[in-house]
C-alpha positions, 0 to 999 in steps of 0.5 A: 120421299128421300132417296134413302127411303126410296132405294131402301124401297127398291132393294126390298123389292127387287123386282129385276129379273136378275137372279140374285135380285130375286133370291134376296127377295125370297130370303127377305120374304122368309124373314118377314114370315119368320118374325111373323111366326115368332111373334103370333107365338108370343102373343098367342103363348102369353095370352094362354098364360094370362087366361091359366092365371086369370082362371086359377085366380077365379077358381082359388077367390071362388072359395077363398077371399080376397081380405079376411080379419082374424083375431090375435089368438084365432079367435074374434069376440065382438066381430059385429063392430069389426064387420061395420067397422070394415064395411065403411070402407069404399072398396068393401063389398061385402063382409062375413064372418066364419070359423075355420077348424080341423076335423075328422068325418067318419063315414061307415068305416072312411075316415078323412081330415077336413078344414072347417069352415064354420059359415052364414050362408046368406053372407057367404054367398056375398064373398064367395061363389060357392052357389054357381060351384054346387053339384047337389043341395044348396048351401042355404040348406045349412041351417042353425041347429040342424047340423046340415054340412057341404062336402067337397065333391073329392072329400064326399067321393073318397068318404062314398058318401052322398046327400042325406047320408050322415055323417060323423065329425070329431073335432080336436078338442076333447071332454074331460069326464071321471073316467078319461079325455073324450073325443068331441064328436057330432052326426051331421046330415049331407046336404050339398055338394059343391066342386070348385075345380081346385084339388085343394078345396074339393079334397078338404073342405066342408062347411057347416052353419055358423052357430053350429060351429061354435057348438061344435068348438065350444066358441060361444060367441066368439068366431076366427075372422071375417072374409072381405070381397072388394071391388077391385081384387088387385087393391087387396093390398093397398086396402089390407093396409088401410083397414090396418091402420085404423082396426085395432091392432090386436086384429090380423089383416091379410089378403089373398096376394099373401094367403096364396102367393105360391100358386101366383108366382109359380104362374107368373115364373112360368110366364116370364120364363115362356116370355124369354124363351119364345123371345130368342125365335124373335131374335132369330127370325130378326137376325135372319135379317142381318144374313138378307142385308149382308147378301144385298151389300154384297150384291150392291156393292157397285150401286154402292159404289155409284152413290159414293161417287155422286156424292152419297155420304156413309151415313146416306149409305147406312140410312139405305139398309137400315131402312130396308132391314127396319121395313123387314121387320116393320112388315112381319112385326104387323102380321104377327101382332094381326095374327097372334091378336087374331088367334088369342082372340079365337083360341076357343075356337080354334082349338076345338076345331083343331081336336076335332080334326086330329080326334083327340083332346089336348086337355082331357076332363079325366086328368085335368081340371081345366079342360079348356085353353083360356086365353086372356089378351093383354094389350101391354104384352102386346106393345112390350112384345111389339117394342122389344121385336122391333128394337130387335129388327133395328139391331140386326140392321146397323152391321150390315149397313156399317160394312156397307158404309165402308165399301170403297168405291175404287175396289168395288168398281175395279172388276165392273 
């Protein structure tokens, strides 16, 4: 051990029963606890938002898809080859294909606007969750030529409508007859209801089989597009790319970073905002550091000077402080990253443990969709959070040590 690290040791320490020793090492215990506390707040802050945006990305891909196909014209006619074509592709789960129209339902004097979604429930259930999501009925219910239809659990509330009731579709395009333009309209049987946990899906969705859609929009054969599930969501991108250089070129390709990218970069706005915020408690608790070393330099200043007079070099002196400030921050950056891993690992227990003591709840199931913290750990954070404190710590160490550097021996000892 140099001597450098061992008075640096020493100092941090203090273990005389000087009262001036002590203080410093009251106020260098204050400063491991506060860069502790700052950065268990950033890991834990981080790793809810991480879990927001992992559950708001599970519940929106619960419905939507992560590729779809689409025809030029909103319209797909020979989809059979272009669900091959795709499905050659090593990263392509599943595919299926949908029609997605306006409506108006009607329900004893209700009136709501839906989108449509025109679908093949043994394929749907490849490329979507809609199965773990069903209050009531299944959507293999959905049956070709017996006008079956799935409500959001939002649209059958605001429609009072319930499973077996009947209810009345009235699609946008309209019948010529002699006499004037009619409105398309058809009854439809309830037989399922399904709620997601997105306002969006639950208020304004409904599906219907396949063929019947096409009845319904008068589309033949024809369908809108054909949804992908992939293996790995985070290759949408790179996959939509790649089917689009080998589909023919009248076909539209996109993915869910595309169709949603709102929602996901409001989320991840929100975090990196959280980030710099929860960033300056970091940099206070690591400068709090600099006001420990100043007072160690000036209640040194002899020991100082006795170093220089036996040689001790400035930069020796530098070393010595800088050393201990980077063993502050070296001791409260482990206890925050134990502790904050601690605590995002145990969020789901932690928190209800807390709302039973306090006898209230953080996230009510009345106001909120998603009524329970998530928390989803990154290590990356952690090491960004980690370096970023540290370098911190390291910063806050080099005024003090330069002013320490510059004591002159002959002042500091004059009144010794």
């Amino acid at each position: 051990m140099s001597f450098e690290t061992f008075i640096g040791l020493r100092y941090t320490t203090a273990r005389k029963s000087g009262g001036g020793n002590r203080f410093i090492s009251f106020i260098s215990l204050i400063s491991m606890l506060g860069l502790a506390l700052g950065v268990a707040a950033l890991i834990v802050v981080l790793s809810v938002m991480n879990g927001f945006q992992k559950e708001l990305r599970t519940r929106i891909l619960g419905v939507a898809s992560h590729a779809q196909i689409s025809g030029a014209e909103g319209e797909l006619a020979h989809w059979p080859a272009a669900v091959e074509a795709v499905e050659r592709h090593p990263r392509v789960v599943a595919a299926a294909p949908f029609i997605q129209q306006q409506a108006m339902i009607s329900y004893h004097g209700q009136v709501k606007g839906a989108l449509i979604r025109g679908v093949l429930p043994e394929e749907e259930d490849r490329v979507a969750d809609f199965a773990k999501h069903m209050k009531t009925g299944a959507l293999e219910r959905l049956r070709p030529g017996e006008f079956g239809i799935v409500l959001g659990a939002e649209l059958a509330y605001a429609l009072r409508a319930f499973s077996g009731d009947k209810v009345t579709l009235i699609a946008p395009q309209g019948m010529v007859t002699p006499a004037a333009v009619l409105p398309r309209m058809k009854q439809f049987t309830v037989v399922g209801i399904f709620e997601v946990g997105m306002f969006e899906y639950d208020s304004g969705l409904a599906l219907i089989q396949l063929e019947d859609a096409q009845k319904l929009y008068q589309m033949e054969d024809r369908v809108t597009g054909v949804r992908l599930k992939l293996d790995d969501l985070f290759m949408a991108p790179r996959v939509v790319r790649e089917l689009a250089a080998t589909l023919d070129r009248e076909l539209r390709v996109s993915d869910w970073t595309r169709s949603h990218a709102n929602f996901f970069r409001a989320v991840q706005i929100e975090k990196n905002m959280m980030f710099l915020i929860l960033l300056l408690i970091v940099a206070v608790a690591a400068f709090n550091i600099v006001s420990t070393l100043v007072m160690t330099v000036q209640d040194k200043r002899a020991d100082i000077a006795i170093l220089r007079t036996l040689g001790a070099s400035p930069g020796s002196i530098m070393r010595i402080f800088i050393i201990q400030g980077a063993l502050i921050g070296i001791i409260g950056l482990l206890l925050g990253i134990v502790g904050g891993v601690a605590l995002a690992l145990n969020v789901d227990v932690v928190v209800p443990a807390l709302e039973r003591t306090l006898g209230m709840q953080f996230l009510s199931k009345d106001v909120y969709y998603i009524s329970d913290l998530p928390s989803d750990l990154h290590w990356s954070d952690v090491g960004i959070i980690g370096s970023v404190s540290f370098v911190l710590t390291l910063l806050a160490t080099l005024y003090p040590s330069w002013r320490a550097a510059r004591t002159n021996p002959a002042e500091a000892l004059r009144y010794e």
